[in-house]
C-alpha positions as CSV (number, residue, x, y, z in Angstrom):
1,X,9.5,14.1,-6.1
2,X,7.3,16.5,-8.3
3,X,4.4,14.5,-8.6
4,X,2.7,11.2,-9.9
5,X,2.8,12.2,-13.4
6,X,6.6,11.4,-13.0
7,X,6.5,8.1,-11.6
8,X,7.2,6.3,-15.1
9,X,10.4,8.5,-15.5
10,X,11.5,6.8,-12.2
11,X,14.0,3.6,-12.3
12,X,13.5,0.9,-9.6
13,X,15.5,1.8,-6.7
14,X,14.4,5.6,-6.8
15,X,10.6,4.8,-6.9
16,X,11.4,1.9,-4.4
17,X,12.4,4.7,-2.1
18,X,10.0,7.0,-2.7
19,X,7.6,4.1,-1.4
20,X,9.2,3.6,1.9
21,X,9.8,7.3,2.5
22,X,5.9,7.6,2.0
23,X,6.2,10.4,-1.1
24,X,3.7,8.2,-2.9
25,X,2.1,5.0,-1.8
26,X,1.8,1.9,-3.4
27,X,-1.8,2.4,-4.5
28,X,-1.2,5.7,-5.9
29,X,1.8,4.2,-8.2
30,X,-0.9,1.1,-9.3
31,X,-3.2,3.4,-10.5
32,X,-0.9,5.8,-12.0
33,X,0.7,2.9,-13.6
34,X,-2.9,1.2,-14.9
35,X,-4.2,4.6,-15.6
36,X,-0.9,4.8,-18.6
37,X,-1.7,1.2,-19.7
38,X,-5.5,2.2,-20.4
39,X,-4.0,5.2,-22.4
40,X,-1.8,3.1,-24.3
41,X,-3.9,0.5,-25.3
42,X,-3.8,0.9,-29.1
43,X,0.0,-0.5,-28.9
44,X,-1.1,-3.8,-28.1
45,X,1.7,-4.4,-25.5
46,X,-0.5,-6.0,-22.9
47,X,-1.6,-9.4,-22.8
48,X,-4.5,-8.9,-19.7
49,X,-4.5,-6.0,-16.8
50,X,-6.2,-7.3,-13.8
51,X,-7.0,-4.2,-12.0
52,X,-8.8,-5.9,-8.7
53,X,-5.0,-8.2,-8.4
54,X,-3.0,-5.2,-8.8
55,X,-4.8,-2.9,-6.7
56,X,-4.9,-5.7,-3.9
57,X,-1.6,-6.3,-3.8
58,X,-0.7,-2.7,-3.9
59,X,-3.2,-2.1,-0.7
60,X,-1.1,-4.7,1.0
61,X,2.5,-3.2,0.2
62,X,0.8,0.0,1.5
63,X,0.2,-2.0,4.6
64,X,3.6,-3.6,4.6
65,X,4.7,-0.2,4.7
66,X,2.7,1.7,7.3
67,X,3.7,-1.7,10.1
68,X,7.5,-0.9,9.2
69,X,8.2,-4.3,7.6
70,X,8.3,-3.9,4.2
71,X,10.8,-5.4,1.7
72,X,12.9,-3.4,-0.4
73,X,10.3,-3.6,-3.4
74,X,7.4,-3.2,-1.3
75,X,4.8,-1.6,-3.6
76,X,6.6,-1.4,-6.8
77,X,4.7,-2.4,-9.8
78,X,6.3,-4.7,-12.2
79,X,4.9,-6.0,-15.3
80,X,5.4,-9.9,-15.9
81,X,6.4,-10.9,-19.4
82,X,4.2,-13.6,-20.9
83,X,6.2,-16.4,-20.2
84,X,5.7,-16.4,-16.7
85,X,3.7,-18.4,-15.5
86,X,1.3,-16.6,-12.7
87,X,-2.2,-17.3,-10.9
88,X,-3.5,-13.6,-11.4
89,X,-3.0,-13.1,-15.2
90,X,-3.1,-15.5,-18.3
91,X,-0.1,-16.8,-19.8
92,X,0.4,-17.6,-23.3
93,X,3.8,-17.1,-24.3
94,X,2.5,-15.9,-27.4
95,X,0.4,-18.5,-28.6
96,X,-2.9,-18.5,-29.7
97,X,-3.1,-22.6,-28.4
98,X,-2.8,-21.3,-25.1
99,X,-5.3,-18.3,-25.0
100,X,-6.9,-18.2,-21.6
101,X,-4.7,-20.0,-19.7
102,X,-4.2,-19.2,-16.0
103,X,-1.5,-21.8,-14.0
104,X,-2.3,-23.2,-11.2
105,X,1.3,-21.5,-9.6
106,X,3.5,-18.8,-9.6
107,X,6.7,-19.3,-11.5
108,X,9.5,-19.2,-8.7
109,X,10.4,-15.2,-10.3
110,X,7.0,-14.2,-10.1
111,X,6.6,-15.5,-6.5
112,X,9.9,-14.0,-5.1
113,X,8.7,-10.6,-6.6
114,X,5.5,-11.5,-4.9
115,X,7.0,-12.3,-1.4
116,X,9.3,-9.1,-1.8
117,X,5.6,-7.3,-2.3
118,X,6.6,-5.7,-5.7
119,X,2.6,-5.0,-7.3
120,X,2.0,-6.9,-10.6
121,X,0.6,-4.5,-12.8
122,X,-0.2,-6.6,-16.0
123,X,1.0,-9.6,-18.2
124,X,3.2,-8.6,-21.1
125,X,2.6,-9.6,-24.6
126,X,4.7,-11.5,-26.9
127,X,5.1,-11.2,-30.5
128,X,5.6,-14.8,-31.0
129,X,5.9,-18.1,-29.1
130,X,8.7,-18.6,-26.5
131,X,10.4,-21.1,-24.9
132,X,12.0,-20.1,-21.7
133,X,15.9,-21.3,-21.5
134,X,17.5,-21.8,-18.6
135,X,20.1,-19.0,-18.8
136,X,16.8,-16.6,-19.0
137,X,15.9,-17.7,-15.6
138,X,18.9,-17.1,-13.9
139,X,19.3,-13.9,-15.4
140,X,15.8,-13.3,-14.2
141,X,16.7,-14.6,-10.7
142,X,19.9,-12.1,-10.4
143,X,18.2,-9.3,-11.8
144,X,15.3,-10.0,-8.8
145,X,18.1,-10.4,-6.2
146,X,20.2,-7.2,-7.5
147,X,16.8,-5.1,-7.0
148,X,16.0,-6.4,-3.7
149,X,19.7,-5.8,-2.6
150,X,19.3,-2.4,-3.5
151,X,21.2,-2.8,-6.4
152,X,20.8,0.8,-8.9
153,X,18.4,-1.6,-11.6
154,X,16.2,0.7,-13.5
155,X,12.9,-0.2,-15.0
C-alpha cells in the first residue's frame, strides 16, 4: 500500500486485507475516512458523523485484530444509508417529520456489519423519503454475506 491518502481508492476486500495484514489499522482508516467527510461537507451527502461512535468502534476492530480474532470486515468503515435504522446515528429516511430520530435498535444489516466489526463512519443522506421493500433487504443481506465471505465487493 502507498499510503493513507489512498485508502478511498481501495474496494472492500483489498482494504479489508490491508486491516488484517496490519498495513493500516482500523483507527487510521476512521480518521482518514472522517477527515474526507469534513472536507466534503458542502455536498450535503451526510445526514450526522458521530466521530466518538466511529472512533470507538474502530479502537475495538483494532483490538479484534491485534488478539487474532477478527472477522473478515474487522475495521472497515461503512457508511449506513438513511433508511437504516441504528442506535449511533439518526435516521430519517429523508424526512423532515423524523429529524432527530435515533431507534432504539439496530436494523438486522446494521448489526451483522456491527458483529462482523465493520466501523460505521456516518449516516447517509437521502434526497427524499423512502420506504424500504423487501427485495432491498435481501439484497442488503447478500451483499453483507458476499463481503464477509470474502467475496471481491468493492465500495
Amino acid at each position: 500500500m502507498s499510503g493513507a491518502k489512498d485508502l478511498h481508492h481501495l474496494g472492500v476486500a483489498a482494504l479489508a486485507k490491508a486491516l488484517a495484514g496490519r498495513e493500516v489499522s482500523a483507527v487510521e482508516a476512521a480518521q482518514h475516512f472522517l477527515g474526507r467527510m469534513k472536507a466534503h461537507q458542502a455536498l450535503g451527502s451526510f445526514v450526522e458523523v458521530n466521530e466518538d461512535a466511529t472512533l470507538a468502534q474502530a479502537r475495538a476492530a483494532d483490538a479484534s485484530i491485534a488478539a487474532g480474532n477478527a472477522p473478515a470486515l474487522a475495521g472497515v468503515p461503512i457508511a449506513h444509508k438513511d433508511i437504516f435504522v441504528t442506535t449511533d446515528f439518526a435516521t430519517t429516511a429523508g424526512s423532515k417529520m423524523l429529524a432527530g430520530y435515533r431507534s432504539p435498535f439496530d436494523a438486522t444489516v446494521v448489526r451483522r456489519l456491527a458483529e462482523a466489526h465493520a466501523v460505521a463512519d456516518i449516516a447517509l443522506g437521502l434526497q427524499r423519503m423512502v420506504v424500504l421493500g423487501e427485495r432491498d433487504v435481501l439484497a442488503a443481506h447478500r451483499l453483507a454475506r458476499a463481503i464477509a465471505a470474502g467475496g471481491q465487493q468493492h465500495a
